[in-house]
Each structure stands twice: as C-alpha cells, then as structure tokens.
N, C-alpha and C positions, 0 to 999 in steps of 0.2 A: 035491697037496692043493688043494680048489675051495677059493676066495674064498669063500664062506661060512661051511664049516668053519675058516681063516685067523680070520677076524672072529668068531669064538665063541667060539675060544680065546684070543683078544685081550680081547673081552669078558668071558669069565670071570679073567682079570688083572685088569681094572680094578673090576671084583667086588671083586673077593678082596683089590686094594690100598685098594679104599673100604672095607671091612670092616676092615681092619687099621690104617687110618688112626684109625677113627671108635674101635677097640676102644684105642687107644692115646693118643689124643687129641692125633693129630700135626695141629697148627694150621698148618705151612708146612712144603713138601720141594719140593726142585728138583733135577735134576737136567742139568747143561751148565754151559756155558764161566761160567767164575769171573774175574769182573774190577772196577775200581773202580765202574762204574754199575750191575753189577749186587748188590756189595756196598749201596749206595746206595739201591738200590729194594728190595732185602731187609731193608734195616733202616727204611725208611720203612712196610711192610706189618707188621712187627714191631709198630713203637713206634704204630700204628693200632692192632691187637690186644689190644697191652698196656691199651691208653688204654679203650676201649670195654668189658673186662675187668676195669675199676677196680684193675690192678696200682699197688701204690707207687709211687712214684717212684723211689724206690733199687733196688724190685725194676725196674723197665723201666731205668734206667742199666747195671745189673749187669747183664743178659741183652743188651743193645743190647752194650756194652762186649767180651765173651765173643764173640759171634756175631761181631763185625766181626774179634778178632783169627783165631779159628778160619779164617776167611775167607782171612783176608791170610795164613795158614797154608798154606793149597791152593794162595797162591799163589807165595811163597817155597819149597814142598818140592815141588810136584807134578813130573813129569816128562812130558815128551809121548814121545819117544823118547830114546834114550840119547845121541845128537846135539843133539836141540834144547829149549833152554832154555825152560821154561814161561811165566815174566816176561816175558824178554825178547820173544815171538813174540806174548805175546797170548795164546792158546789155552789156555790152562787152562782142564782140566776136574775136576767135582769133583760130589758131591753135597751138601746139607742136608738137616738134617730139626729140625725143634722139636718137643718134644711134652713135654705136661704132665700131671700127676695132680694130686689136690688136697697132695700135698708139694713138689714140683717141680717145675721145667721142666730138661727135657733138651735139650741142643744136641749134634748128631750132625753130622758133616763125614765127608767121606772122598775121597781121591783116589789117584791111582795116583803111585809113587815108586820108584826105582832102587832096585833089591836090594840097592845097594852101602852106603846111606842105611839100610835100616831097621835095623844094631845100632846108629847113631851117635843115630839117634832112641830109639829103644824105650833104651838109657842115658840121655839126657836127662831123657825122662818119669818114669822110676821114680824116676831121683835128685833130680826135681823132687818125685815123690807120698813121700819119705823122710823129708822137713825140715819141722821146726814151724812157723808160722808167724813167729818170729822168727825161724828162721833162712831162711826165706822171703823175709823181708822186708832181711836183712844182702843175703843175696846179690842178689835186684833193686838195692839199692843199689850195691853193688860194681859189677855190670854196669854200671848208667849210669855212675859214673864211671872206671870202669876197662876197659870190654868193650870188645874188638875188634871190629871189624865183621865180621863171617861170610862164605861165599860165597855165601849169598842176602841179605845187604844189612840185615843187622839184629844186635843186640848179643846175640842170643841171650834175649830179654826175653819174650819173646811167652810159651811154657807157663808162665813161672816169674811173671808176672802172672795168667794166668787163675785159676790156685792158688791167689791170692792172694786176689784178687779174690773167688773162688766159698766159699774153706774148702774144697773136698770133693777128693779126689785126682782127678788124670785117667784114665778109661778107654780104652783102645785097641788095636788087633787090626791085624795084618799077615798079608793074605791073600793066597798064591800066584795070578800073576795070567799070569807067562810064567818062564821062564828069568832074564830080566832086570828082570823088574816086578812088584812086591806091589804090593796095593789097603791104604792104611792109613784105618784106620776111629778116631776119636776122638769120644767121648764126654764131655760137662762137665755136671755137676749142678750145678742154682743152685736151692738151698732157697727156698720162697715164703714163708716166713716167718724172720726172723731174731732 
C-alpha cells in the first residue's frame, strides 16, 4: 500500500472521529497511559471547560469527583499482561471520553482487564446499580468503617460512590479482547440539572 493511500485512510478516521465527536459533543477523549499527572491535567482541562460553560458549581464538583474516581478505576483494575501489575509498573492504559447534550454529561472510561476479573466486576456493578439510594448510602458507610482493603488497595468504595454521587445507575460492557483479556467499557451519567 503507497504512503498516500496509508494517509487517506488515516485521514478519513480523523474525519469521521471529528464528525462523531462534533455529532456527540464529546468535549475531552484520550486515549494512553493513565496515571496521577495525567489524571491531574484531565481534570484541570475539565474544571476549565466547565468554568467557561457557566456549569454550577455542584454540577463541575460532581463531574470533577466521577472522572477522577473512573480514573483511579483504570488504574486499580486495568491489566497490562497477566504477569505485570498495572499500578504497580506505571503503565496503565485506558481511554476517556466526556460528552454532553443539553441533559447530561457522560463520562466514558475503558481499559483492558483479566478475564478472570470481569464476573467479580460485572457483580459488583449491578449489585451496586440494584440498591436505593439509602441503601447506597448504609453500605458506603459500612465499607468505611468496616471494609477490608482489596487486592487493588481500596475498600471497594470507588462504583458504590459514583452511584451515589450521580443518582443514575452505571453503564458497562466487557469486550472480548484475547483469550485472557476483555476491554471493559464504563459509562456514568451526571444529570445537568438537579
């Protein structure tokens, strides 16, 4: 294939992903390594966004809040291979995406994760998206003072806050990605008006 045809077919991607951006009104997506600085610069280009967009206040804490857990998400579940730790190495990779209509802003994450991991999440989320908000809110409480620490370093608090936090249940899809690796895809609605 010539280097021209290459760059045309390149070019009609970034077509087609500026069209799908514009058609979606996805305001920020990235895609690579997911780590505290670049959590960091994501949520400082956010809460610029927000500010200039005349969002609330409570609505810019509530999507600042959401995005950085989602984050710290990719970075406690992600896998790089089925030997090396994704925290621990650094190298976490993951996608974002924000995108808003005039009801909502959506926050999209996704990374790859051990086959072995997605029934023990895909349970989690549903018996997270199951419970009312008081019983939301019993068991966040229980967790802090009762939750064990997990093998990624956290009380299990992270989906059972954003729930909380948003009202809307969580959205999310686990896609064949090897033998040993699904791509998991999480979605969070944060209503623009409350």
């Amino acid at each position: 294939m010539s280097a021209a045809r290459k760059n045309t077919g390149f070019l009609n991607f970034v077509n087609d992903f500026y069209r799908t951006s514009k058609a979606h009104e996805i305001i920020l997506s990235y895609e690579g390594v997911i780590n505290n600085l670049i959590i960091k610069s994501f949520t400082s280009q956010a809460e610029e966004f927000l500010s200039r967009n005349q969002e609330t206040e409570f609505l810019q804490k509530k999507i600042y809040h959401v995005m950085v857990e989602s984050l710290q998400n990719i970075i406690k579940h992600a896998s790089i291979s089925e030997n090396e730790d994704c925290e621990k190495s650094g190298n976490c990779h993951g996608i974002l995406f924000i995108s808003r209509d005039q009801k909502e802003y959506q926050i999209t994450t996704g990374n790859i994760i051990q086959k072995s991991r997605v029934s023990y999440l895909g349970e989690r989320i549903n018996h997270t998206n199951s419970l009312s908000k008081k019983d939301l809110d019993k068991l966040y409480m229980s967790q802090l003072k009762n939750g064990k620490l997990s093998d990624e370093g956290g009380a299990g608090l992270g989906f059972i806050d954003i729930r909380r936090k948003t009202g809307s249940e969580l959205i999310f899809q686990f896609l064949p990605v090897s033998e040993t690796h699904e791509f998991f895809l999480l979605t969070t609605t944060i209503p623009r008006k409350v």
